[in-house]
N, C-alpha and C positions, 0 to 999 in steps of 0.2 A: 506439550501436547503433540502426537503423533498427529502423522497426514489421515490416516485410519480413526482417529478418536475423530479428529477435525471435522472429516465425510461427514459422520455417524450426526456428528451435533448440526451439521447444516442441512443433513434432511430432516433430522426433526424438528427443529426449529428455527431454520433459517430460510429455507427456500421456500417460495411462494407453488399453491397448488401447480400443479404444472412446467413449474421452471426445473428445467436440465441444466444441471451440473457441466461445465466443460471441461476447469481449467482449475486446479490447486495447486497452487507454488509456495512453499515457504519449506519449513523446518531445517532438519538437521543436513547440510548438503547444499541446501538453496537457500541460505542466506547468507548476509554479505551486503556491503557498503554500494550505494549508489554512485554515478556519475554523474555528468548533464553539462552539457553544450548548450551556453543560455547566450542569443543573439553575436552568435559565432566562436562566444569566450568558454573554454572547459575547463572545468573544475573536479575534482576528487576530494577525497569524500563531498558528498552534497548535501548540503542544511536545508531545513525548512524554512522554506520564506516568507508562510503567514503562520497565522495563528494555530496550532495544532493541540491535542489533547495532553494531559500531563499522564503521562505512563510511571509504571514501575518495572521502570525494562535497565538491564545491565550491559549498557553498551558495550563495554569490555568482553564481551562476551562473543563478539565482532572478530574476526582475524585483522592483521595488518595488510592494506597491498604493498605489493611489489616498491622499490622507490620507483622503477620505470613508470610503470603506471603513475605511480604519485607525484612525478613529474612532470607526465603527460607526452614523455618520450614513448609513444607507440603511433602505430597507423592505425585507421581507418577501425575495423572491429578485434585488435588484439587483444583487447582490454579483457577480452572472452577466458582467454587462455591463464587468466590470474584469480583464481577459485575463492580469494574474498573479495570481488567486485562482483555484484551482483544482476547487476542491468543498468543501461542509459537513459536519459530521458534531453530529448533537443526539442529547441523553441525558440522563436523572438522574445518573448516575452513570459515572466515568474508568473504570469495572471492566465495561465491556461491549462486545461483540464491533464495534462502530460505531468507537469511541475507541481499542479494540487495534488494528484495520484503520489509523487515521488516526496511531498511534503509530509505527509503520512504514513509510508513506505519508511522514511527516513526518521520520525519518530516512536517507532516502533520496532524499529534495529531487528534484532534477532528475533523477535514474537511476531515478525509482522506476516501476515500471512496475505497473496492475492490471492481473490478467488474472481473466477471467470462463467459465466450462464451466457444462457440463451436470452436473457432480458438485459443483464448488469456483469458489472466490475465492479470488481470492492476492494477493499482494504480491512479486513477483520483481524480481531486478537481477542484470544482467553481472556474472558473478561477479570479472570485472577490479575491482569497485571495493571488494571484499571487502579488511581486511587480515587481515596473517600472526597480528597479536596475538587477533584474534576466531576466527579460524578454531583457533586456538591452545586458546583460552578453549571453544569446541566441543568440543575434545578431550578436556579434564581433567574441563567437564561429563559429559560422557557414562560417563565411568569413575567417578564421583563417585554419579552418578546409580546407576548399576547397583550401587554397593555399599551405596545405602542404601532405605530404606523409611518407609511413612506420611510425615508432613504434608511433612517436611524435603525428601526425595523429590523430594516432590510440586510441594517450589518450585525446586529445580531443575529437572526437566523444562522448567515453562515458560520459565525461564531462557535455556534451551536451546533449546527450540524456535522462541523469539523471533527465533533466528540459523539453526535447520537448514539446511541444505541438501539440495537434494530429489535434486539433480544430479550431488554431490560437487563436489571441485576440479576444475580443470581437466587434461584429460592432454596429455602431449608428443606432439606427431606431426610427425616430423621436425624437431626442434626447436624448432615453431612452436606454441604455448599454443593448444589446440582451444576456440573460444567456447563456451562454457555459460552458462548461467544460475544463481542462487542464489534459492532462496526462502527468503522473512523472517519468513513470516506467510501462513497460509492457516486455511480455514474450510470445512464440509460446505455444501451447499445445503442441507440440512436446519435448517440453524439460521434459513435466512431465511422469511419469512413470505410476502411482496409482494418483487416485482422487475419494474421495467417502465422502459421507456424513452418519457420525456416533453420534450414542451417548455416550458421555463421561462424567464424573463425577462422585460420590459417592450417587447417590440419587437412587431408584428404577425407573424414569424417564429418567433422564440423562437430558444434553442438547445436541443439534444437534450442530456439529462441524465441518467444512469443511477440511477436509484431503488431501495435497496435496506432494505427493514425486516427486524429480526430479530424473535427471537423472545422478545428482553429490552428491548425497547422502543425502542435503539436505532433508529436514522437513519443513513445517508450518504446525500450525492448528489456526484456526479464530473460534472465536466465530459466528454459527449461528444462533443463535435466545439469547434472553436474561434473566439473571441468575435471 
């Protein structure tokens, strides 16, 4: 899915009356493997550390970084300068809104798309890459969910919500599977603190990098445009 199809499907059925569009990051160009700096220790590539949706995504589809990078022989923001690493995410701690953003970021490899409003942050994908057994596992959470209460509840929900969909499935029109979207993971603005788009790198240019702190100390930054 182009960033142009992508637009087209989230004004019409993804964005709430009113909500302005800021920020789309993904496809061909801007994607690419995570990092993260978790309570001073960095790592390359980054895995997801809870529970996340079961995609039909071909990670292979991924370039390789640098060894330097995959080392971690670099300084400070060089990491920029190595066009399959994709963005950072730093934190004390896997249990915050930086590391759930990058858990679903990171299970969704090359399909994974951010998108950035005036309301939210999300994490979306063509819901083509969706399968039957998650969308399945959607089902029985939600019935699970509404039959029960306190803590237990309360971990399914997130369970749950790791995989929502904001769009539903897709419908038949005339045969033919209408494009949607799925979202995997979304957030309020309200949780972020700072959001600015800067340039970083070791070049007299820089590249433009979308900066996001929340309000639990958390960090991301995404690649915006490409190395």
């Amino acid at each position: 899915m182009s960033e142009k199809q992508l637009e087209r499907i989230l004004q019409e059925q993804w964005l709430e009356d009113g909500e302005r569009l800021k920020a789309l990051l993904g496809g061909e160009g801007l994607s690419g493997h995570l990092g993260a700096t978790l309570d001073g220790r960095s790592f390359l590539p980054y895995r997801p550390q809870s529970s996340v949706a079961e995609l039909n995504v071909d990670h292979s589809q991924l370039p390789v970084p640098t060894e330097a990078i995959r080392n971690m022989r670099f300084h400070g923001d060089e990491w920029l300068h190595d066009p399959a690493v994709r963005g950072w995410v730093y934190g004390r701690s896997a249990d915050t809104r930086a590391f759930s953003w990058a858990d679903h970021m990171a299970a969704a490899g090359p399909e994974a798309w951010y998108v950035y409003t005036d309301r939210r942050m999300a994490v979306v994908v063509d819901s083509a890459v969706r399968t039957q057994r998650d969308e399945h596992a959607d089902s029985v959470a939600e019935q699970q969910e509404s039959e029960q209460s306190g803590g237990f509840g309360r971990l399914l929900g997130k369970a749950r919500s790791a995989a929502s969909a904001i769009s539903g499935a897709a419908e038949s029109v005339k045969g033919r599977a209408k494009a949607s979207v799925v979202t995997l993971w979304e957030c309020p603005v309200s949780e972020i603190v700072n959001s600015r788009l800067v340039p970083k790198g070791r070049t007299a240019q820089g590249y433009d990098v979308m900066v996001q702190e929340f309000h639990d100390g958390s960090v991301l930054e995404i690649r915006a445009d490409s190395a």
